[in-house]
C-alpha positions in Angstrom: 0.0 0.0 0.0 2.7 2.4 0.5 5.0 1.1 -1.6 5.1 4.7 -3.6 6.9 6.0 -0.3 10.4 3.8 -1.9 10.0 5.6 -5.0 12.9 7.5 -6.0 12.8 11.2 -6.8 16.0 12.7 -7.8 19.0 10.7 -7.0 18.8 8.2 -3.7 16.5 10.0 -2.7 13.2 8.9 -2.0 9.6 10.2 -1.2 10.3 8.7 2.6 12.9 11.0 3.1 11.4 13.9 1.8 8.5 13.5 4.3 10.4 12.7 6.7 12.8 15.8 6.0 9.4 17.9 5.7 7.9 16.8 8.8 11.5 17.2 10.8 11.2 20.7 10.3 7.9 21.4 11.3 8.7 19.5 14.2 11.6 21.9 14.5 9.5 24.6 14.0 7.0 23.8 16.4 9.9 23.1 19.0 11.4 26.7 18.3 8.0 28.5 18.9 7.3 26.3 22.6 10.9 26.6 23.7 10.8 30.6 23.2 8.1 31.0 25.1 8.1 28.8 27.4 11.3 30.5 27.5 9.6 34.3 27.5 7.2 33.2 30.0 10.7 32.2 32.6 12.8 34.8 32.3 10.4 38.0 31.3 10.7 39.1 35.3 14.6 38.5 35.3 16.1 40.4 31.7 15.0 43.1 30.0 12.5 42.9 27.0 15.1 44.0 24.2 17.8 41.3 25.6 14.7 38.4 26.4 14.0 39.3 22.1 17.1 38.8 21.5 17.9 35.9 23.3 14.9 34.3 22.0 15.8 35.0 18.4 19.1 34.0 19.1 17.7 30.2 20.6 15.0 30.2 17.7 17.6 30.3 14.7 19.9 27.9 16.4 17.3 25.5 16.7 16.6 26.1 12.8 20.0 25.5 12.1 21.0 22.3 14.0 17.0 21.0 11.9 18.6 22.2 8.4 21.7 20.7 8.8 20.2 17.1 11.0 17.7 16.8 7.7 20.2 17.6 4.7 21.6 14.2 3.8 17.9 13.0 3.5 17.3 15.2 1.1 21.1 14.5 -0.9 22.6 17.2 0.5 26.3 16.4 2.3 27.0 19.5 4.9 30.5 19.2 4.7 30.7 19.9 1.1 28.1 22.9 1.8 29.9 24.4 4.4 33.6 24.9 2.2 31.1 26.7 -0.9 29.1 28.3 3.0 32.7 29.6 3.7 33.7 30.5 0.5 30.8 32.7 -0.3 30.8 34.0 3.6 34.4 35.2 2.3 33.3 36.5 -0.5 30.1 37.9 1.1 32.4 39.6 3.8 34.5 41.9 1.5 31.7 43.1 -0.1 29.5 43.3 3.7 31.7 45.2 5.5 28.6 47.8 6.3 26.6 44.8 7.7 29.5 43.7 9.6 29.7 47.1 11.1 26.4 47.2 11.8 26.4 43.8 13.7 29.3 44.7 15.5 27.1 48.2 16.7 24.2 46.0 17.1 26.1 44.3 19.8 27.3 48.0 21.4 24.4 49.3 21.5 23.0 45.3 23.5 25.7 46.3 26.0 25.5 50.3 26.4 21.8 49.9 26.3 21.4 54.0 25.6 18.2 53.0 24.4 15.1 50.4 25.3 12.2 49.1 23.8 9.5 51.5 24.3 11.5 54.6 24.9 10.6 58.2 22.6 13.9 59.1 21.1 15.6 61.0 18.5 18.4 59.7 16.6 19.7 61.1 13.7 17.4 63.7 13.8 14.3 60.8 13.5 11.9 61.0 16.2 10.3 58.3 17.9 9.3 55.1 19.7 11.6 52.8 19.6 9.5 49.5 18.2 12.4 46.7 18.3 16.3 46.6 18.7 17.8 43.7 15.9 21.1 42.6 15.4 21.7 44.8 12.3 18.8 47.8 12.5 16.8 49.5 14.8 13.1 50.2 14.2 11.1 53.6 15.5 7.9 54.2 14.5 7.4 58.0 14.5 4.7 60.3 16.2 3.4 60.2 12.7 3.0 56.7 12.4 5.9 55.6 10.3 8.0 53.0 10.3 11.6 53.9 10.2 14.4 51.0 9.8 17.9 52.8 11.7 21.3 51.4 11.1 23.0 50.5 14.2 26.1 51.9 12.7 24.3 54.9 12.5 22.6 54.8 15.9 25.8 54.1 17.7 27.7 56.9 16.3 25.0 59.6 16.1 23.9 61.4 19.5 20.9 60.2 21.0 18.2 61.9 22.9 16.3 59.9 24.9 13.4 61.3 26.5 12.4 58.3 28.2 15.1 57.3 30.4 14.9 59.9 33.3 11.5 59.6 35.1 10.5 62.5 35.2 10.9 65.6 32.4 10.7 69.5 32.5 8.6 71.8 30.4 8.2 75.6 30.3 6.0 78.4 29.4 6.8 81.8 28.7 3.4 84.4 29.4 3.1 87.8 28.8 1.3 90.0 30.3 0.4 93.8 30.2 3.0 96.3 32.5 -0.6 97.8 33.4 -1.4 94.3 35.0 -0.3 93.8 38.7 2.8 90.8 38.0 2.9 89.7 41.6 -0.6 89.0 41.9 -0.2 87.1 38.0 2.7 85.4 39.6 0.2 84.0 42.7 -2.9 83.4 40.0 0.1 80.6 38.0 1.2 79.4 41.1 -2.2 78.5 42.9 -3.2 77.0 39.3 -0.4 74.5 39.0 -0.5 73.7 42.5 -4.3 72.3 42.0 -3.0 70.6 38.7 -3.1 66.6 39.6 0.1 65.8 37.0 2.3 68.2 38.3 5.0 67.1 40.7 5.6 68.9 43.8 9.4 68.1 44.1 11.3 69.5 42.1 9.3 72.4 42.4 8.0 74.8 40.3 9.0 78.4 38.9 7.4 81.2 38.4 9.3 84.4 37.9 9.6 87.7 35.9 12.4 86.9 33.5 12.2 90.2 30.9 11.0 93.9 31.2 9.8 93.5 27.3 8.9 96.3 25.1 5.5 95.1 24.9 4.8 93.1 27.5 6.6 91.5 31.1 7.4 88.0 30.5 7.2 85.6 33.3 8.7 82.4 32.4 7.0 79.2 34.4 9.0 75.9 34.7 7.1 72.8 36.1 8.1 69.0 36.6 5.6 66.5 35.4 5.9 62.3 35.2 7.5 61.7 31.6 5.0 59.1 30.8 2.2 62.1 31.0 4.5 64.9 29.6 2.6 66.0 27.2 -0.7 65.3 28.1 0.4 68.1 31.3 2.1 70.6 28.5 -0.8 71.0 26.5 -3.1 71.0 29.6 -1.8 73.3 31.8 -1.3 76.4 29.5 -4.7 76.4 27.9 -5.7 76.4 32.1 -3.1 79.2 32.7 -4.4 81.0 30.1 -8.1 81.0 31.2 -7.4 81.5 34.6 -5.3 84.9 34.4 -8.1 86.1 31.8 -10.6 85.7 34.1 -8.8 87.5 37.0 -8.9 90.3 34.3 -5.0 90.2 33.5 -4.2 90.4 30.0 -1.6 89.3 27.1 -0.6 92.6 25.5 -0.7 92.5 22.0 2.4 94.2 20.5 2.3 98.0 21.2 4.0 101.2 19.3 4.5 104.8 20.4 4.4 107.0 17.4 5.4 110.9 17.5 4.1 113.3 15.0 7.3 115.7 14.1 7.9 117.7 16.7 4.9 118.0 18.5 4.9 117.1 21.8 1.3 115.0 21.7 2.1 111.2 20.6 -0.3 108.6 19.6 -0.2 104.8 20.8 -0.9 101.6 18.7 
């Protein structure tokens, strides 16, 4: 009945052992997938999530490997002879690779520096961003636009890198100005009560408030506050639509710019 399976295909070999080299790696396959996570699932409280990735790549193709090369000679392929033309080409491919080799060689930098983490909102080579997955060769960011951008690691180890991420907590600042008619102190008292009621503002390091320039229209008061960087922005855009509704309704102003024009030499001048 399954006499067919003794049939020869090309060579010695037979439609046995290309079934059984098929089914081997699935098998393999199969055996990659439950040992990384069962792997993920271990260690997930223990490394971080860029190195676990890694690692679990790294275990994943290895397991691949040691298939490929278990199932070659039933399919008529001797791995000895495969891996002097595999070294040949590598040689060949390494002269002509010596970006990808720089690259790797980053890659594993950039593992051990760790100036950046899964998750973190950089900017690298003036390419701002999450930062979606750390490879071997490339880093991946996808921007506050939604794009996917593919990064060297060449280029991300040598370029400067702003990570906003990395300290907890992140600094952002207002300048307001208001009219020299306008009482500053009591402008100064109006900001401060506001961002004291303001739930995502921290109190420590504490805020600023001050009178920072005498301008010709207006005096500027420059406000500094600390929020949580994982709400950084949310706070920004918050607070100064607040400010600004709160100091309006006390009746304080922002001065739109003003000019004092003179009429020759008449001592009567007009304001704008």
């Amino acid at each position: 009945m399954f006499g067919w399976l003794d049939l020869t295909v090309y060579g010695k070999v037979t439609w046995f052992n290309l079934i059984m080299a098929v089914l081997a790696f699935f098998v393999g396959l199969l055996a990659s997938k439950l040992i990384t996570i069962q792997m993920r699932r271990a260690l997930k409280e223990k490394i971080s999530k860029e190195h676990l990735e890694m690692l679990a790549k790294i275990i994943s193709y290895g397991i691949m490997i040691i298939v490929i090369i278990w199932i070659m000679p039933n399919i008529g392929i001797e791995p000895s002879g495969l891996m002097v033309a595999g070294g040949i080409v590598a040689l060949a491919i390494g002269f002509a690779s010596q970006s990808i080799i720089g690259n790797l060689i980053s890659g594993l930098f950039l593992m051990g520096e760790r100036p950046v983490k899964i998750g973190d909102f950089v900017e690298i080579s003036g390419k701002m961003g999450v930062v979606e997955d750390i490879h071997i060769i490339s880093t991946s960011i996808r921007t506050l636009d939604g794009l996917y951008i593919r990064i060297p690691n060449e280029t991300v180890f040598t370029s400067s890198i702003t990570n906003y991420s990395s300290n907890p907590v992140r600094r952002f600042e207002y300048t307001v100005g208001i009219r020299y008619s306008d009482d500053a102190m009591e402008a100064k008292r109006i900001i401060l009560d506001v961002i004291s009621k303001y739930p995502l503002v921290l109190v420590n390091p504490p805020p600023q408030v001050f009178v920072d320039n005498l301008g010709d229209n207006s005096v500027d008061i420059i406000i500094r506050v600390w929020a949580p960087a994982s709400v950084w922005y949310d706070a920004y855009m918050e607070l100064l639509l607040i400010i600004k509704t709160v100091i309006e309704a006390a009746g304080i102003e922002i001065p739109f710019p003003q000019r004092v024009i003179w009429h020759g030499s008449s001592e009567t001048k007009e304001q704008l």
